[in-house]
C-alpha positions as CSV (number, residue, x, y, z in Angstrom):
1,X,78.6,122.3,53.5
2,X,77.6,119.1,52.4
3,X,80.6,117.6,52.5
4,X,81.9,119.3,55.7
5,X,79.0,118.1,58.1
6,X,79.7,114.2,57.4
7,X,83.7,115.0,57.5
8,X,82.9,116.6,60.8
9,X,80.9,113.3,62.0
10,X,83.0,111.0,61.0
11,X,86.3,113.1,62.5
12,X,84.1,113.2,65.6
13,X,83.6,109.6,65.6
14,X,87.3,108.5,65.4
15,X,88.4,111.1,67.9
16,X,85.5,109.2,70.4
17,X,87.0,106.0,69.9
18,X,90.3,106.9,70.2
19,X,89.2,108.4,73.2
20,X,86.8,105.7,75.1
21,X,88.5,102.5,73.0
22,X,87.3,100.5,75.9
23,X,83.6,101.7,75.7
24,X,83.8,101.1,71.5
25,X,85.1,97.6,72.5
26,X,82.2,96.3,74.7
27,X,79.7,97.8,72.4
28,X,81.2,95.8,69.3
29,X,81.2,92.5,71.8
30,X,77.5,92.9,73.1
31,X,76.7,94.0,69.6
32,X,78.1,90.4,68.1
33,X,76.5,89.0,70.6
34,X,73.3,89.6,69.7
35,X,73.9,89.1,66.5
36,X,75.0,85.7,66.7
37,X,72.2,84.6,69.7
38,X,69.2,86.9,67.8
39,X,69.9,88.2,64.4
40,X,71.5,85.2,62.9
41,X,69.2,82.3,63.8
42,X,66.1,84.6,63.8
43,X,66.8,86.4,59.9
44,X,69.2,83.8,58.1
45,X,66.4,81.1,58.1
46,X,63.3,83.6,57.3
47,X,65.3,85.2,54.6
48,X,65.9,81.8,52.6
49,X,62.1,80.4,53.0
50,X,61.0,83.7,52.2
51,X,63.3,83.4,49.0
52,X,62.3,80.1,48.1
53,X,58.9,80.6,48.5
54,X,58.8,83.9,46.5
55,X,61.3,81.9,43.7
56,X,58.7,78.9,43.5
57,X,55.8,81.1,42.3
58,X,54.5,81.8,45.9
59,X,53.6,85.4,44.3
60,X,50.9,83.9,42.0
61,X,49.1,82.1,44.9
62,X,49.0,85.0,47.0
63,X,47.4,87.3,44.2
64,X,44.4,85.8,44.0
65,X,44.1,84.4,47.7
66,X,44.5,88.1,49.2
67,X,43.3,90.4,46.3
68,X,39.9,90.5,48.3
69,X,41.8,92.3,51.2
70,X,44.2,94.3,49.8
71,X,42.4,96.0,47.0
72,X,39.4,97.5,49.0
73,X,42.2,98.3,52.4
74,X,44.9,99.5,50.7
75,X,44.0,100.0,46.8
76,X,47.0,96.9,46.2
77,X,47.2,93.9,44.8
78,X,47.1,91.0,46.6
79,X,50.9,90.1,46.0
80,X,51.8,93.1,48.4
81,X,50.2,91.0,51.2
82,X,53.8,89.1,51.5
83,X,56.1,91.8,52.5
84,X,53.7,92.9,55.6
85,X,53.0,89.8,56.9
86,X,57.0,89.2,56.5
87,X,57.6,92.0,58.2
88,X,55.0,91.2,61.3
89,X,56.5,87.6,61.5
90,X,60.0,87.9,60.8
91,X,60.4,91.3,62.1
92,X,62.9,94.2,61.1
93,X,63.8,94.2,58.1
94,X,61.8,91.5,56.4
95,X,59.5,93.0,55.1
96,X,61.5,95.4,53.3
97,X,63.7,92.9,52.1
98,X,60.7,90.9,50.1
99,X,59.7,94.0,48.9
100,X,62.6,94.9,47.4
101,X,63.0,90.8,46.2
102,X,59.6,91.2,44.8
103,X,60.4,94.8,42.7
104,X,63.7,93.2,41.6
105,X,61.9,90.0,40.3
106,X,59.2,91.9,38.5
107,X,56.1,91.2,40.9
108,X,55.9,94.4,42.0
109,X,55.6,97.8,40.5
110,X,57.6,101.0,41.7
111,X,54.6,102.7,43.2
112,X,53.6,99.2,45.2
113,X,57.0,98.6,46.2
114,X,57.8,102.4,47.5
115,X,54.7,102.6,49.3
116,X,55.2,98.8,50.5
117,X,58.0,100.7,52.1
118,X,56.1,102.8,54.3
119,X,54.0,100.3,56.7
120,X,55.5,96.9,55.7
121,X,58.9,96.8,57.6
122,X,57.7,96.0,61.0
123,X,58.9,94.9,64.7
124,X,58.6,90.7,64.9
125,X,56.6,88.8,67.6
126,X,59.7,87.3,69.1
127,X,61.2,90.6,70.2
128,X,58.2,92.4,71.1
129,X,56.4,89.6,73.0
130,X,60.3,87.3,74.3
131,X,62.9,90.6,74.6
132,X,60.7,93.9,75.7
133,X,57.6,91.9,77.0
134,X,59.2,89.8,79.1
135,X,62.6,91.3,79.9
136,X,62.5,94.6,79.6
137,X,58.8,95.2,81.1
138,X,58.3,92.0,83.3
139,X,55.3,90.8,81.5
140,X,54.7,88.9,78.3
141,X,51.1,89.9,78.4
142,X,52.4,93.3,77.9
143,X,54.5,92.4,75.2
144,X,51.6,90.3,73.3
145,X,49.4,93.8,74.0
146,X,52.4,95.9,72.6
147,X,52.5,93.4,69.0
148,X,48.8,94.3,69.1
149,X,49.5,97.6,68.8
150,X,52.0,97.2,66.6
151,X,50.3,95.9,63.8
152,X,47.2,97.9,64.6
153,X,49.4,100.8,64.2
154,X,51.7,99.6,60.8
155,X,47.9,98.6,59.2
156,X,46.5,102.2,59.7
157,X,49.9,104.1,58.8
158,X,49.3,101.8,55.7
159,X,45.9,103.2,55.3
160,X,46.8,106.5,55.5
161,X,49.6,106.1,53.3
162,X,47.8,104.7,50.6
163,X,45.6,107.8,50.3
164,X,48.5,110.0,49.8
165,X,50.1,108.1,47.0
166,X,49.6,110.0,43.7
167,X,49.3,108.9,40.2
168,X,46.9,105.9,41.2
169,X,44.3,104.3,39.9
170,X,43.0,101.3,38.2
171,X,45.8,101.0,36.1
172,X,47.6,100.0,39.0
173,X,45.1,97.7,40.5
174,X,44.6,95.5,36.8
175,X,48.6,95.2,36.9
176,X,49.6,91.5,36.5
177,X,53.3,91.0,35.9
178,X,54.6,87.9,34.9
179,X,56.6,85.3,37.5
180,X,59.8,84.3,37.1
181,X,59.4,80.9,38.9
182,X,62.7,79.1,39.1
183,X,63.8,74.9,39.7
184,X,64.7,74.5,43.2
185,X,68.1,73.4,43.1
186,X,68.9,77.0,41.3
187,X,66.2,78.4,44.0
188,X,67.7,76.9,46.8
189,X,71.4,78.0,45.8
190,X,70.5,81.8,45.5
191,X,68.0,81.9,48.6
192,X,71.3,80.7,50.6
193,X,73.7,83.0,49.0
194,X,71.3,86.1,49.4
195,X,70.6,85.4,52.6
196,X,74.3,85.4,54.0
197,X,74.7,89.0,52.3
198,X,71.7,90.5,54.0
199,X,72.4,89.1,57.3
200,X,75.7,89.9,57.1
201,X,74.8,93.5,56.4
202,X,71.8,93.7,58.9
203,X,74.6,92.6,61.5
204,X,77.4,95.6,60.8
205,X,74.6,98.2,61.0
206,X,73.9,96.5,64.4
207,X,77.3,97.0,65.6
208,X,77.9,100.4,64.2
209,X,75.0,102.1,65.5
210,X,75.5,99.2,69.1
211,X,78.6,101.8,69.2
212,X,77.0,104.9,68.4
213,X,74.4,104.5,71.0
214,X,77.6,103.6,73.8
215,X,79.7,106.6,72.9
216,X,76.7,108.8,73.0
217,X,77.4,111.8,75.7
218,X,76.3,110.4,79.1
219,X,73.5,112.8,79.6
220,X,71.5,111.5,77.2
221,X,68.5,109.6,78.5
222,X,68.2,105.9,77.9
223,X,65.2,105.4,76.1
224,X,66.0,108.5,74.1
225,X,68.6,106.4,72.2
226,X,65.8,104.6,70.5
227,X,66.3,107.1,67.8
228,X,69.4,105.4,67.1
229,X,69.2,101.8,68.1
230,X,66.2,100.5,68.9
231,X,67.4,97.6,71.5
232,X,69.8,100.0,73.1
233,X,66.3,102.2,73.5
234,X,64.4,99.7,75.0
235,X,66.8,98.2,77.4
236,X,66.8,101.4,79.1
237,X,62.5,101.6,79.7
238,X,61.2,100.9,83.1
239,X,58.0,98.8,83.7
240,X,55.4,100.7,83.9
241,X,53.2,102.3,81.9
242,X,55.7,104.8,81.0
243,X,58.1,102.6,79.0
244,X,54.9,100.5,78.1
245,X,54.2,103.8,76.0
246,X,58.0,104.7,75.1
247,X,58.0,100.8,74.3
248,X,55.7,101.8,72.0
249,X,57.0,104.6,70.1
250,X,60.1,103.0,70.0
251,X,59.8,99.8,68.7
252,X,57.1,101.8,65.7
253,X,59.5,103.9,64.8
254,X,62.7,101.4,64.6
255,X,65.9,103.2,64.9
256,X,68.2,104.6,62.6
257,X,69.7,101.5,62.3
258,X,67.3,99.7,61.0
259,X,66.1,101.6,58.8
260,X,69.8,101.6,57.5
261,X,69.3,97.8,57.5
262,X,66.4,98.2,55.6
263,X,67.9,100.9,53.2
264,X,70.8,98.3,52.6
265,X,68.4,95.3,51.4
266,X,66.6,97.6,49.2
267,X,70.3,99.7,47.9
268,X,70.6,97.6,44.5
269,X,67.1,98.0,43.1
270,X,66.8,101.9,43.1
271,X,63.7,102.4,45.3
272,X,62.9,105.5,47.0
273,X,63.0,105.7,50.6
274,X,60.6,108.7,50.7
275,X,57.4,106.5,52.1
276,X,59.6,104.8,54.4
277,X,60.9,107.5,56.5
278,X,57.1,108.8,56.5
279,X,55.4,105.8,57.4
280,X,58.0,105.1,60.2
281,X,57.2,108.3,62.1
282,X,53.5,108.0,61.1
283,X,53.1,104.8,62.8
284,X,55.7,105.9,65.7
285,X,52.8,108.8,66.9
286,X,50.0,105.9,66.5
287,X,51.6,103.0,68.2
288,X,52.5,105.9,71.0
289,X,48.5,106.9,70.8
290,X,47.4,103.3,71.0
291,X,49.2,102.6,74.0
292,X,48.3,105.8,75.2
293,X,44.9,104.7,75.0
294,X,45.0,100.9,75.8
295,X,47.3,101.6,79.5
296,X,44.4,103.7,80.7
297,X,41.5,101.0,80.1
């Protein structure tokens, strides 16, 4: 059965582009589209600062400046500051990715990364405040009001989170694990490289799920694609304080396909998923709450 239910998919999948070629074709165009005008100049850049600032010993700084926060919050060290506000500023899948950069270069423990995982991948500024703000709802303001509740709602899914975490204590808290700071010549060079594979990666999940969402059967309701894609979800919201709520919910919980974006930056150091897929519809049902809240004031 295991095996029979992703044959079926797939077999469903090529019979659907077989059938509506034309419909697979757009999606793949729009889809590149916004990978070159978006994804590309938004994540390629982000990714290699983030790199080189994490390979230059960025991670020591950011223990002692932030242990004051995170500790009492979150029961973290301050380190784990840099993958949520990664994720707030560079958006989807940051945050994730400089977790996973921080595990695999020893700065992070398994339980800090995993649970990193569950409220640190977030929805950027840009897209939120320029793309559903503006565009999709008519109003920036509403957009700046929706980041708000964005990061209100990641922050408390991170609360919650960390009080469901087992095996911690002050072992956890005391851990200090030694940097691996590197010349920047050598810095520079794998920043670069690692950020061409991640982008490049982000980008085919784009398209693949950009297609997904277009062959999906025509009764489906717009915003209910969100599931799936998170853009093709949004596009479909009207402006009012409907899709101000679905706008929401939406953009908290992400899509499938970024969280295969995110699941693709994180493949090659072994972490569990397990707090991500939590955390995701965690904050999904408090970002929904929030604006539930804040469009009746």
């Amino acid at each position: 059965m295991k095996r029979i239910l992703p044959i079926t998919a797939v077999l469903v999948l090529g019979a659907l582009l077989l059938l509506q070629p034309e419909t697979a074709s757009q999606a793949v165009r729009g889809a590149l589209t916004l990978c070159f005008r978006t994804v590309v100049p938004s994540l390629f850049p982000f990714f290699v600062v983030v790199s080189l600032l994490l390979q230059l010993g960025l991670a020591d700084f950011l223990q002692g400046l932030c242990a004051p926060l995170m500790g009492p919050l979150f029961r973290l060290r301050g380190v784990c500051a840099l993958p949520v506000l990664a994720g707030l500023l560079g958006g989807y899948p940051s945050g994730a990715k400089t977790a996973a950069d921080l595990y695999a270069a020893g700065e992070l423990t398994r339980q800090e990364a995993e649970l990193l995982l569950g409220f640190c991948d977030n929805c950027g500024p840009a897209f939120l405040v320029g793309y559903v703000g503006a565009s999709v709802l008519g109003s920036p303001q509403a957009g700046a009001r929706l980041f708000l509740i964005h990061i209100a709602a990641a922050l408390l899914t991170g609360l919650l989170l960390c009080r469901f975490q087992p095996d911690r204590g002050p072992a956890l808290l005391r851990t200090n694990l030694p940097a691996k700071a590197v010349d920047f010549p050598q810095a520079l060079t794998t920043a670069a490289s690692g950020a061409v594979a991640s982008t490049l990666n982000i980008c085919a999940f784009v398209v693949l799920f950009r297609v997904l969402a277009a062959l999906a059967p025509a009764g489906i309701p717009g915003p209910a694609l969100g599931v799936l894609e998170m853009v093709t979800g949004t596009a479909a919201l009207s402006p009012d304080r409907t899709g101000f709520i679905l706008a929401a919910v939406i953009t908290g919980w992400g899509g499938l396909s970024v969280h295969c974006q995110a699941l693709s930056t994180t493949a090659a150091t072994g972490l569990s998923f397990r707090w991500h897929w939590a955390g995701k519809a965690v904050q999904a049902v408090i970002a929904g709450a929030l604006a539930l809240v804040l469009s009746a004031l």
